[in-house]
C-alpha positions as CSV (number, residue, x, y, z in Angstrom):
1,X,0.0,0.0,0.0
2,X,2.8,2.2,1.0
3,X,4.7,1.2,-2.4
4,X,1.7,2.0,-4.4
5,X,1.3,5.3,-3.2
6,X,5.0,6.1,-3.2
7,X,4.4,5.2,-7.2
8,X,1.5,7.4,-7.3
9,X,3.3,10.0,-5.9
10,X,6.2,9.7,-8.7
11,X,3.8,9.1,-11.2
12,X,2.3,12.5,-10.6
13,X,5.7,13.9,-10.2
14,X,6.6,13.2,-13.8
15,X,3.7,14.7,-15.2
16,X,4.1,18.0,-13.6
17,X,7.2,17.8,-14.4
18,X,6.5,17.3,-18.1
19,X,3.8,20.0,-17.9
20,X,6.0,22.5,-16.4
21,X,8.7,21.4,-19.4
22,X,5.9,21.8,-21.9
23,X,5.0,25.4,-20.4
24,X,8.6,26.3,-20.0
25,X,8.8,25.5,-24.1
26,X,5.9,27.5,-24.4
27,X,7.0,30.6,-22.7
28,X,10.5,29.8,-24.1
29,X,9.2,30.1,-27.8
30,X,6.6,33.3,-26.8
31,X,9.8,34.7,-25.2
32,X,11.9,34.0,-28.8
33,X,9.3,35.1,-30.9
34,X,8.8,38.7,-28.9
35,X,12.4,39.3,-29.1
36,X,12.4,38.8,-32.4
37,X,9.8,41.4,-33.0
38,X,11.2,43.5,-30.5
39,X,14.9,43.2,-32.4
40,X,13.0,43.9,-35.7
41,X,11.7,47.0,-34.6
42,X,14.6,48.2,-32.8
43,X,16.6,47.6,-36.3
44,X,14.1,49.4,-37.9
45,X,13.9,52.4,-35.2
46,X,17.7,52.1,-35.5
47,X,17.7,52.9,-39.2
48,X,15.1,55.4,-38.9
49,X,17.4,57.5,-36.4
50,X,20.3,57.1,-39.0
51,X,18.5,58.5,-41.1
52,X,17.3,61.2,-39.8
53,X,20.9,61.7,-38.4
54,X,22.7,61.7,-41.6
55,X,19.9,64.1,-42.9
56,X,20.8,66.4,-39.6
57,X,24.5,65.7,-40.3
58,X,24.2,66.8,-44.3
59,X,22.5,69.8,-43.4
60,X,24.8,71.4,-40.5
61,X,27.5,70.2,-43.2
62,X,26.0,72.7,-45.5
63,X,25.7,75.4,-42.6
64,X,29.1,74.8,-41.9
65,X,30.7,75.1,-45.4
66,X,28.4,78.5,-45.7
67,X,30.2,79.4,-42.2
68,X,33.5,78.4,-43.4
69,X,33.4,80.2,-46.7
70,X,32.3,83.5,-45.1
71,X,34.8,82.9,-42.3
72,X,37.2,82.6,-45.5
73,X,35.8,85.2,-47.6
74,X,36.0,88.2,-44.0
75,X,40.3,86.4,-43.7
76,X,40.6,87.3,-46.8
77,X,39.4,90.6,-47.0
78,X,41.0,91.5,-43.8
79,X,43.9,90.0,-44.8
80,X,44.3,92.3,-48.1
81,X,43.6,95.1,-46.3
82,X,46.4,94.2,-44.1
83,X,48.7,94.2,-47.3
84,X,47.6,96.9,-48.5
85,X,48.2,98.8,-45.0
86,X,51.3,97.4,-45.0
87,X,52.2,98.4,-48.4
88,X,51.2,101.8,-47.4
89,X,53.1,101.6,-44.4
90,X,56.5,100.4,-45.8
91,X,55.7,103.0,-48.8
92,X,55.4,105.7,-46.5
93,X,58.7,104.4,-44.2
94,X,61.0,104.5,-47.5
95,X,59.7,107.7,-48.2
96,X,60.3,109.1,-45.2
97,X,64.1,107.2,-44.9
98,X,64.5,108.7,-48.9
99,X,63.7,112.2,-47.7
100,X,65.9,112.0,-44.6
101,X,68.7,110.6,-47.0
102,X,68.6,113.4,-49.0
103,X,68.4,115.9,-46.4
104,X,71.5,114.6,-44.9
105,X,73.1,114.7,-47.7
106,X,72.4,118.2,-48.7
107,X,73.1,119.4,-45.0
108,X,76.6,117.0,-45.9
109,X,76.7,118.5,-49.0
110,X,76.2,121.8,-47.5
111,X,78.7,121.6,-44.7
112,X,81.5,120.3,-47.3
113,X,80.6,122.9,-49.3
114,X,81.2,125.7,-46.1
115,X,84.2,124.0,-44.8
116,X,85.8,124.1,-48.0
117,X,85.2,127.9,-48.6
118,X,86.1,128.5,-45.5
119,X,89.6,126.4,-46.2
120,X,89.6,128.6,-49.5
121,X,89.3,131.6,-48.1
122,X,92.1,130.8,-45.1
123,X,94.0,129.3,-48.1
124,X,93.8,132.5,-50.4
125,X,94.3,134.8,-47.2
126,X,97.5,133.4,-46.0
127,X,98.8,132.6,-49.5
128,X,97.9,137.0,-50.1
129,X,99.7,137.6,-47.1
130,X,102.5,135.3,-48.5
131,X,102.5,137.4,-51.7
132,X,102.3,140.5,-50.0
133,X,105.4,139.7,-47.7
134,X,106.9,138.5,-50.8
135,X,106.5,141.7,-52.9
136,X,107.6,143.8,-49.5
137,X,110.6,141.6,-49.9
138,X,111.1,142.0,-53.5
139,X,110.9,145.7,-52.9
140,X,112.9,145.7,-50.5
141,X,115.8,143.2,-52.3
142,X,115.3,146.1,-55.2
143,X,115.5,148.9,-53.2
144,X,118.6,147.2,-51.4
145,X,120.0,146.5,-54.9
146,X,119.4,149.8,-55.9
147,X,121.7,151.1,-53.1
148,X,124.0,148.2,-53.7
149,X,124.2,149.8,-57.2
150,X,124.7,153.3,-56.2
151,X,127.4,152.2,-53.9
152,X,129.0,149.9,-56.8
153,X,128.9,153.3,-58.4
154,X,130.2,155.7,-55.5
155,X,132.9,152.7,-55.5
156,X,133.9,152.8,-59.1
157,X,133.8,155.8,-59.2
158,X,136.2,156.3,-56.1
159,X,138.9,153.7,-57.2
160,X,138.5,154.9,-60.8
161,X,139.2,158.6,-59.1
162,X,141.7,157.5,-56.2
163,X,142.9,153.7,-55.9
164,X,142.1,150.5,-58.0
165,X,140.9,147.4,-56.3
166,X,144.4,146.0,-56.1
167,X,145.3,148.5,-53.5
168,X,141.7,148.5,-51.8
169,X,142.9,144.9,-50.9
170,X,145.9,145.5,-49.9
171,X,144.5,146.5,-46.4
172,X,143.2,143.5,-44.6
173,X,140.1,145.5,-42.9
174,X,139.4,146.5,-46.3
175,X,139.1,143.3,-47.4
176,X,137.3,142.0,-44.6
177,X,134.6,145.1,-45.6
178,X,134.6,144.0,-49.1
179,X,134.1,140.0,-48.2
180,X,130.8,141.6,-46.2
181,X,129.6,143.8,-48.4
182,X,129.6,140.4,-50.7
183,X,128.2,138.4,-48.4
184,X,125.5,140.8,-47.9
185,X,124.4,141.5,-51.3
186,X,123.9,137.7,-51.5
187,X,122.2,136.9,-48.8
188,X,119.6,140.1,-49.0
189,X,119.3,138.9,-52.5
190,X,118.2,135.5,-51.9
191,X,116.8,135.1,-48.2
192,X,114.0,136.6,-46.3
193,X,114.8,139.9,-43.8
194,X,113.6,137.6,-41.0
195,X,115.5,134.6,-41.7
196,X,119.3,136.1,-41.2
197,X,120.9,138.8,-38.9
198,X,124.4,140.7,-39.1
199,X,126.5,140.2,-36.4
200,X,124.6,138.5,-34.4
201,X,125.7,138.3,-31.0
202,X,125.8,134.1,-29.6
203,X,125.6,133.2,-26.0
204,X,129.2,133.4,-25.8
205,X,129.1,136.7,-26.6
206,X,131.0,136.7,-30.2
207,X,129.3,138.1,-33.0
208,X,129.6,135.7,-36.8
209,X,129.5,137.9,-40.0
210,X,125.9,136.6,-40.8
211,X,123.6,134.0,-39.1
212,X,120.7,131.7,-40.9
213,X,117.7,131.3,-39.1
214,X,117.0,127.8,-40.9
215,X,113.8,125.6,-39.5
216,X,114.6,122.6,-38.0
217,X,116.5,120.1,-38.2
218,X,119.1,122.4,-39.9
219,X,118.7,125.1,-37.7
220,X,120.7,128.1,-37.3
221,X,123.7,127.9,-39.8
222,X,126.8,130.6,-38.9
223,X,128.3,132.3,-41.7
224,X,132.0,134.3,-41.4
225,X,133.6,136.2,-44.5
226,X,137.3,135.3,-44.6
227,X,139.7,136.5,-47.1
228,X,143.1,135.0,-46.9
229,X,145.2,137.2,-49.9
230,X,148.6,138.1,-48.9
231,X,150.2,134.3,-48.9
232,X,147.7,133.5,-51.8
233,X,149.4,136.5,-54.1
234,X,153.1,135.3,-53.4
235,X,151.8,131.9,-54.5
236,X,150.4,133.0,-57.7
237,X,153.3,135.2,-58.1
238,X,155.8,133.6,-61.1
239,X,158.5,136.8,-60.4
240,X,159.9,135.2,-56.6
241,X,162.0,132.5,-55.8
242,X,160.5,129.1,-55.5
243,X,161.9,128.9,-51.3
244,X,159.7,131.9,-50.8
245,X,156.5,130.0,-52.7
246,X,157.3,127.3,-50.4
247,X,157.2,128.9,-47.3
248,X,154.3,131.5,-48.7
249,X,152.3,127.8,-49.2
250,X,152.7,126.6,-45.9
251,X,151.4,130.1,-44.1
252,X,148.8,130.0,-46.7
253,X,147.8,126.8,-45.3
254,X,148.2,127.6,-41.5
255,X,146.3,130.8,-42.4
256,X,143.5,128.4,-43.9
257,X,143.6,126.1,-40.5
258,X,143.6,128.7,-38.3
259,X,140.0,130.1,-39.6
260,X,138.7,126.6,-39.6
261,X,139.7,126.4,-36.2
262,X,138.6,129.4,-34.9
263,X,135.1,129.5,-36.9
264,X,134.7,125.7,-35.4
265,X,135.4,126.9,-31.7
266,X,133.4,130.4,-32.2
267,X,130.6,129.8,-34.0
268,X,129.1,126.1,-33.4
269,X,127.2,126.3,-30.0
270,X,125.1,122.7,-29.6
271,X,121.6,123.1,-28.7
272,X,122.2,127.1,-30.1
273,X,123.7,126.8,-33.8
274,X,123.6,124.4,-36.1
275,X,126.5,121.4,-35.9
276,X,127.9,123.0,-38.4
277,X,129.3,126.4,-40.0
278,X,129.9,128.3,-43.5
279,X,133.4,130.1,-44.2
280,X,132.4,132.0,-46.9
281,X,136.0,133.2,-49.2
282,X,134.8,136.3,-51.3
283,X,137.4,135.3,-53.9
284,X,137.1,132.6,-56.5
285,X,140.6,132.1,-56.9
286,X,141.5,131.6,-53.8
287,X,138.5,128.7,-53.3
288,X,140.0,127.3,-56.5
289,X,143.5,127.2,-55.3
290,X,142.7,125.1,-52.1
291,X,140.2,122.8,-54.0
292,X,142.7,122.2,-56.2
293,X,146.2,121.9,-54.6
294,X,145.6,121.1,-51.5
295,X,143.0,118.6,-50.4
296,X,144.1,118.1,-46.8
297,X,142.6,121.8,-46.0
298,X,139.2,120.7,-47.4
299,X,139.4,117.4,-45.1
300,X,140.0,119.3,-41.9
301,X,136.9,121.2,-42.9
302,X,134.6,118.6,-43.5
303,X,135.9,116.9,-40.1
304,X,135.3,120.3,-38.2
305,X,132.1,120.6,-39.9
306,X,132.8,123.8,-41.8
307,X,131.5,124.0,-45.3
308,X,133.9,126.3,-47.6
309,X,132.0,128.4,-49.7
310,X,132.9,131.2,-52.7
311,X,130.6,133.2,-54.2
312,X,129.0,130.9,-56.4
313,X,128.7,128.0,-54.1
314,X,127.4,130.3,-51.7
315,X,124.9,131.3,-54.3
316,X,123.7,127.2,-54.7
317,X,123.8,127.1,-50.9
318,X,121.5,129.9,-50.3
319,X,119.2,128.7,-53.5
320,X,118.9,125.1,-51.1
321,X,117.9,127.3,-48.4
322,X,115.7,129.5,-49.6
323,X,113.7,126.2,-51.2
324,X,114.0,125.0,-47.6
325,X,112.6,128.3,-45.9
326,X,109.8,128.0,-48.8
327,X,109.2,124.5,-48.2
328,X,109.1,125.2,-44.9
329,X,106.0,127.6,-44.8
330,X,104.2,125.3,-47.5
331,X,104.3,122.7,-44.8
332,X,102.7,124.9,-42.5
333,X,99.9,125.2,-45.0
334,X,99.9,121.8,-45.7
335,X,99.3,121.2,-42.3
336,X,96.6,124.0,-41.6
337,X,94.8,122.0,-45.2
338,X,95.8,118.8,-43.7
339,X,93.4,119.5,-40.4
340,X,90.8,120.7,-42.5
341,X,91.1,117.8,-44.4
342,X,91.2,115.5,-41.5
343,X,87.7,117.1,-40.0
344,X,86.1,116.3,-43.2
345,X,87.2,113.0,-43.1
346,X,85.7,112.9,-39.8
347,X,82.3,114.0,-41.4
348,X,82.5,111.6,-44.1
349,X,83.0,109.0,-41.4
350,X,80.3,109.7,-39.7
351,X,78.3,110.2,-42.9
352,X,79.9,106.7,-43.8
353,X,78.3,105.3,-40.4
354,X,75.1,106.8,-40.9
355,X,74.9,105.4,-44.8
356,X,75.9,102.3,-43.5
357,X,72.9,102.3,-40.6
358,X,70.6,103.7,-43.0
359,X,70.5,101.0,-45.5
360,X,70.7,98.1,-42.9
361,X,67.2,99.4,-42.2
362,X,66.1,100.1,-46.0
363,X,67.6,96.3,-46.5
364,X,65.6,95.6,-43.4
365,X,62.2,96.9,-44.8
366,X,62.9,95.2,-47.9
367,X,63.0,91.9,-46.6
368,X,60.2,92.3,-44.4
369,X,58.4,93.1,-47.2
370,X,59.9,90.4,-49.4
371,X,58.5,87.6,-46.6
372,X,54.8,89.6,-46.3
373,X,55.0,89.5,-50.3
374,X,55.7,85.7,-50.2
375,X,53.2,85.4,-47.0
376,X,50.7,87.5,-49.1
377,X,51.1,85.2,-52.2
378,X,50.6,81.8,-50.2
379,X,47.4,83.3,-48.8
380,X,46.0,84.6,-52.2
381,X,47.0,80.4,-53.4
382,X,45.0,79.2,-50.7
383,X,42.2,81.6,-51.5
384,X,42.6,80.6,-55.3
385,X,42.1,77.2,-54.5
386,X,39.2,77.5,-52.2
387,X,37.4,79.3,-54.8
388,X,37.9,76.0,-57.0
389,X,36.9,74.1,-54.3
390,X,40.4,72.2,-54.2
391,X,40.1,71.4,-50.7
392,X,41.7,68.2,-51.3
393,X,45.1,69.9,-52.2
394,X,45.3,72.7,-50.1
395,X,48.2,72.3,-47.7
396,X,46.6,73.2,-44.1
397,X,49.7,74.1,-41.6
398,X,47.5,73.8,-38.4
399,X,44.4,71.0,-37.8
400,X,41.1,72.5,-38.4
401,X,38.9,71.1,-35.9
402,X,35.7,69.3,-37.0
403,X,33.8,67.2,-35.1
404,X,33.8,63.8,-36.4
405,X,30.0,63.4,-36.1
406,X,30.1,59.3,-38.3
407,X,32.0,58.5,-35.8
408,X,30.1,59.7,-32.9
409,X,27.3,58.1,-34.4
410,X,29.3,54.9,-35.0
411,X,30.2,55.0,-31.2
C-alpha cells in the first residue's frame, strides 16, 4: 500500500514535471518570438534615427561650409587690407628714410661745401699775405739792390778817381769790408729779412759775419767772411823764388787752418747753432786754389764741420735754403689743409656710419616686405584654391577642428 502510493506519488511527479517542461517550451518560444519582433523594430527604429541623423549631419555640413566660406571670404578681406596697409606703411617708411637721405646729404653737401670755402678763403688769405710779404721783400731786395748799385757806383767811381781794387785789398780790414759787403748782397738777394741777422751776437758773446735762421732740423747755420790774400798773391806770383812759394804755401795753409779752427770753436754752439758752420771766401781764386792743390785743408773742414764756400757756391747754398725756408711755410699750410682735411674725413666717417645704418634698415624693410610679399602670395594660393573648391590639395599648416559626427554616431 505504502509502495503504491510512493508510485502514485512519482507518477504525478513526472507529469508536472512534463507539464511544467511543456509550459517552460511555451514561454520559451513566446519569449523568442517577442524578441524577435522586438529586435526587428529596434533595427528598424535604429535605421530610422540614422537616417534622420545623416539628414541632420548633411544639413549642418552645408551650414558649416556656408560658415567656413564666409569665415574665408571676412580672412581674406582683412587679410588684403592688411597688405595693403602694409604696403602703405612700408611705402610711407621708405619715403620718409629717402627724404631724410637726402636731407643729410644736402646738409653734408652743404657743410662740405662751407668748410671748403672757409679752407679757400684761409688758403687764399695766407697765401695774399705770402705774396704781400713776398712783394715787400722783392721791394725791398730792389730797393737794397738799388743802393748796392749806387754804392758799386760811388765805389767805381772812387777807385777809378783814387785807388784801384788792387790797393783796396791791400789793407786787410778792407778786405774784410769788401768780403761783407759780398756776403750781404747775396744773402739780401736770396733770403728773407727775417730769416738772417748781421753780427749777431751768440751766447758766448761773439758776433759771426751773418747768421741763418733755418727751421729745424738744420737750424741756425753761422756764416764768417774770410779772405786770406797776402800768402795766396806770393803763391800765384811767377817773379819770386821758389823757397819763398814754399814757405808763402805753408802760411797759406796755416792761415786756412787757423780760420777753420777758430770758426769751429766760435761759431758752433750745440743746442744754439747748427753742428755745423759756412766760411764764406769772397774770392774765386783763392777757393779754386785750395780745391785744387791742396786737399788736406778741405778734409780738416769737413771733419770740423765747416763747409767752404765762394761766391758761387754760396749762391747754390742759399738757392737750397731758400727752397728749404719756402718748403718750410708750405708745410705749414699743408698742415693748416691737412686738419681741415682731417675734420672732413671725420664727417664723411660719420656720414659713412650713418649710410651704413641707413641701409641696414632700408635692407631691413625690404626683406620684411619680401616675406609679407611671399606670406601674401601663399594666402591669395589658398584663396585661389578655395574658390575651385580644391580642398583636397590645399596644404593646411595647423588641424582644423571638425567634429567627427560618423564617428560619434558609429560609437
Amino acid at each position: 500500500m505504502t509502495l503504491l502510493i510512493a508510485l502514485t506519488a512519482c507518477a504525478l511527479l513526472v507529469s508536472l514535471f512534463l507539464a511544467l517542461r511543456l509550459l517552460f517550451n511555451s514561454l520559451q518560444q513566446n519569449m523568442m518570438i517577442k524578441l524577435s519582433e522586438a529586435r526587428l523594430e529596434q533595427t528598424q527604429q535604429s535605421a530610422e534615427l540614422k537616417e534622420q541623423l545623416q539628414r541632420s549631419f548633411t544639413d549642418h555640413r552645408s551650414r558649416f561650409d556656408e560658415r567656413q566660406m564666409e569665415t574665408l571670404k571676412i580672412l581674406q578681406d582683412t587679410l588684403q587690407k592688411g597688405v595693403q596697409e602694409n604696403r602703405q606703411q612700408v611705402k610711407e617708411a621708405l619715403s620718409d628714410y629717402a627724404k631724410e637721405l637726402g636731407t643729410r646729404v644736402d646738409q653734408l653737401t652743404l657743410t662740405t661745401e662751407t668748410k671748403l670755402k672757409e679752407i679757400n678763403q684761409q688758403v687764399e688769405k695766407r697765401l695774399a699775405e705770402g705774396f704781400e710779404k713776398t712783394n715787400e721783400t722783392f721791394g725791398d731786395v730792389i730797393k737794397r739792390l738799388a743802393l748796392i748799385d749806387a754804392a758799386q757806383r760811388k765805389i767805381s767811381e772812387l777807385s777809378g778817381s783814387v785807388m784801384n781794387l788792387q790797393e783796396i785789398l791791400n789793407d786787410k780790414r778792407s778786405r774784410g769790408t769788401f768780403g761783407e759787403v759780398q756776403l750781404s748782397a747775396l744773402i739780401r738777394n736770396m733770403i728773407p729779412d727775417q730769416h738772417f741777422s748781421f753780427q749777431h751776437q751768440l751766447s758766448n758773446n761773439r758776433r759771426p759775419d751773418c747768421m741763418l735762421f733755418l727751421p729745424e732740423p738744420t737750424g741756425n747755420i753761422a756764416i764768417d767772411a774770410k779772405f786770406p790774400l797776402e800768402n795766396f798773391r806770393l803763391i800765384m806770383d811767377s817773379a819770386i823764388p821758389d823757397a819763398e812759394k814754399a814757405q808763402a804755401e805753408k802760411q797759406f795753409k796755416i792761415d786756412i787752418r787757423k780760420h777753420i779752427q777758430d770758426i769751429a770753436e766760435k761759431y758752433i754752439i750745440p743746442g744754439e747753432t747748427s753742428d755745423g758752420a759756412v766760411m764764406f771766401i769772397p774770392a774765386e781764386a783763392v777757393f779754386a786754389e785750395i780745391h785744387a792743390h791742396h786737399p788736406d785743408l778741405v778734409e780738416i773742414a769737413q771733419h770740423a764741420n765747416i763747409w767752404m764756400v765762394s761766391p758761387t757756391t754760396m749762391m747754390a747754398i742759399l738757392t737750397t735754403a731758400r727752397a728749404v725756408l719756402k718748403d718750410a711755410a708750405t708745410r705749414k699750410q699743408v698742415h693748416e689743409i691737412q686738419k681741415h682735411l682731417r675734420l672732413l674725413a671725420d664727417d664723411f666717417e660719420r656720414f659713412q656710419l650713418r649710410m651704413d645704418n641707413l641701409a641696414k634698415r632700408i635692407a631691413q624693410a625690404h626683406t620684411d616686405a619680401e616675406q609679407m610679399h611671399i606670406s601674401s602670395r601663399k594666402i591669395s594660393q589658398r584663396f585661389i584654391q578655395i574658390d575651385k573648391a580644391d580642398l583636397d590639395g590645399l596644404k593646411i599648416d595647423g588641424p582644423i577642428l571638425i567634429p567627427d559626427i560618423e564617428q560619434n554616431l558609429s560609437s
